[in-house]
C-alpha angles and dihedrals in degrees: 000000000000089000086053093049096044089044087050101048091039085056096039086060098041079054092049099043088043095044096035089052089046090051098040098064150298096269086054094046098057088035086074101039088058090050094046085047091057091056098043086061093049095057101039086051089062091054102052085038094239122138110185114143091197083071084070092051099049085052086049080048097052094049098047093051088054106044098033106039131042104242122207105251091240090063088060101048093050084047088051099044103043075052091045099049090048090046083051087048086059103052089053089056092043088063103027108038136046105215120033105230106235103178114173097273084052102049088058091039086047096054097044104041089028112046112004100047090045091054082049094061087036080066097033086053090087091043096056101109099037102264135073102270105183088190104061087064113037082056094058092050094046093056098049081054096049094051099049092045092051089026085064088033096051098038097039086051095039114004117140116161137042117261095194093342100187096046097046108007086198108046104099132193087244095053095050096055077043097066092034083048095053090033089054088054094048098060099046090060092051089053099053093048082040119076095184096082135027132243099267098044088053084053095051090047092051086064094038089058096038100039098049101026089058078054097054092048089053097052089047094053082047097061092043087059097051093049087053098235129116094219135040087222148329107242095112109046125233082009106062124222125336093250081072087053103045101037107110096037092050089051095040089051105089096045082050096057089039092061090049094041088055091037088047093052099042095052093053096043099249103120 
C-alpha cells in the first residue's frame, strides 16, 4: 500500500510539473525539457558506463541552435535523418542481436543522434508549424500514456504469447494491439473534439506514437538489461528515472516531427 501511494504521488507530480510547464509557456516548456534532458543524459550515460561532461554541452548546443536561432530546413532534415538512421539501427540491433555493440565512437554517436537530438525534435513538436500548439504536444503525451497503460491492462488480463521475451519477459503481442487498439480510439476522439488536423492525421499519429514509442520503450529495456539494472535511475520513487518515463516519447519524437514537417509543407505547397 505504502509502495502505491508513494508510486502514485511520485507520477501525479511528474504530470503536474510536465502539463503545468506545457501550459505555462512555451519558455517554461522547453525549460523542463532541458533539465529533464540533462538528466536523461546523466542516466543513459550510467548505463552505457560513459562520463563526458562536453556531452552536456553539445545537447545545450543543440537547444540553443533550435530555439535561438532560425535554422535553414535543410539543416534539420540532415539533423533528423542522421537521428532517425541511428534510431533504425537500433531497432535492427533490438530484434537480430543480443547484445547491442556499444564501442567507444558509438557510445558518443549513440547519445547525440540518439537521445539528444531526439530530445531536440521532442521540444521543436509544438513549434512545427511555426507557432506554440500546446496541443500537439499534450496529445502526444497523452497517447504514449494511453498505450502503455492498456498496453499493461490488456496484457496483464489476456496476454499469451511473448511480444521480445528475453528483452522484456512481460510485455505480451496482445497487449501490444491492445495499446495500438486503445491508442487508435483515442485519437480519434481528439480529433473529433480537436479542429487543427484532420481524422486521418490523428490516426496516423496514433501509430506513429504506439508503434515507436512500444520500440523506445524495448530498447530501453534492452539497454537496462545489458547494464544489468532494473532502472535507469531513482529520481522519481517507485518509478525509476525519467529516462524510464520518457523513454518512448523521446524515441517516437522524431518520426513524429517528421510526419508534421512533411504534413506542414504539403499543405502549404511547399513539398
Amino acid at each position: 500500500m505504502k509502495e502505491l501511494l508513494t508510486r502514485s504521488l511520485s507520477g501525479l507530480l511528474y504530470i503536474t510539473i510536465l502539463l503545468t510547464s506545457i501550459y505555462l509557456s512555451e519558455y517554461t516548456f522547453i525549460i523542463v525539457f532541458l533539465l529533464f534532458g540533462i538528466l536523461c543524459i546523466y542516466e543513459f550515460q550510467k548505463l552505457i558506463h560513459l562520463k563526458k561532461l562536453w556531452l552536456y554541452g553539445v545537447f545545450l548546443g543543440f537547444l540553443a541552435l533550435f530555439h535561438l536561432v532560425k535554422v535553414p530546413l535543410f539543416v534539420t532534415i540532415i539533423l533528423l535523418a542522421f537521428t532517425i538512421i541511428t534510431q533504425l539501427f537500433l531497432v535492427r540491433d533490438l530484434v537480430t542481436i543480443r547484445i547491442i555493440p556499444m564501442f567507444e565512437k558509438r557510445k558518443y554517436l549513440t547519445s547525440i543522434f540518439f537521445l539528444m537530438t531526439s530530445i531536440v525534435f521532442l521540444t521543436l513538436i509544438p513549434f512545427y508549424n511555426g507557432v506554440y500548439d500546446r496541443t500537439i504536444i499534450v496529445t502526444a503525451l497523452f497517447m504514449i500514456w494511453i498505450n502503455d497503460s492498456f498496453a499493461y491492462l490488456v496484457g496483464k488480463n489476456f496476454g499469451k504469447h511473448k511480444l521480445l521475451e528475453r528483452i522484456s519477459p512481460k510485455k505480451t503481442i496482445e497487449g501490444f494491439v491492445g495499446g495500438l487498439c486503445f491508442t487508435l480510439i483515442a485519437g480519434y476522439l481528439i480529433a473529433l473534439y480537436t479542429d487543427s488536423l484532420s481524422i486521418p492525421i490523428w490516426l496516423i499519429i496514433s501509430l506513429i506514437m504506439s508503434i515507436f514509442g512500444t520500440l523506445g520503450d524495448l530498447i530501453q529495456s534492452k539497454f537496462k538489461r545489458q547494464a544489468g539494472v532494473k532502472d535507469s535511475g531513482s529520481i522519481m520513487p517507485g518509478h525509476g528515472g525519467i529516462f524510464d518515463r520518457l523513454d518512448s516519447i523521446i524515441f517516437a519524437s522524431p518520426f513524429l516531427y517528421l510526419f508534421l514537417l512533411i504534413i506542414t509543407y504539403v499543405s502549404q505547397g511547399r513539398l
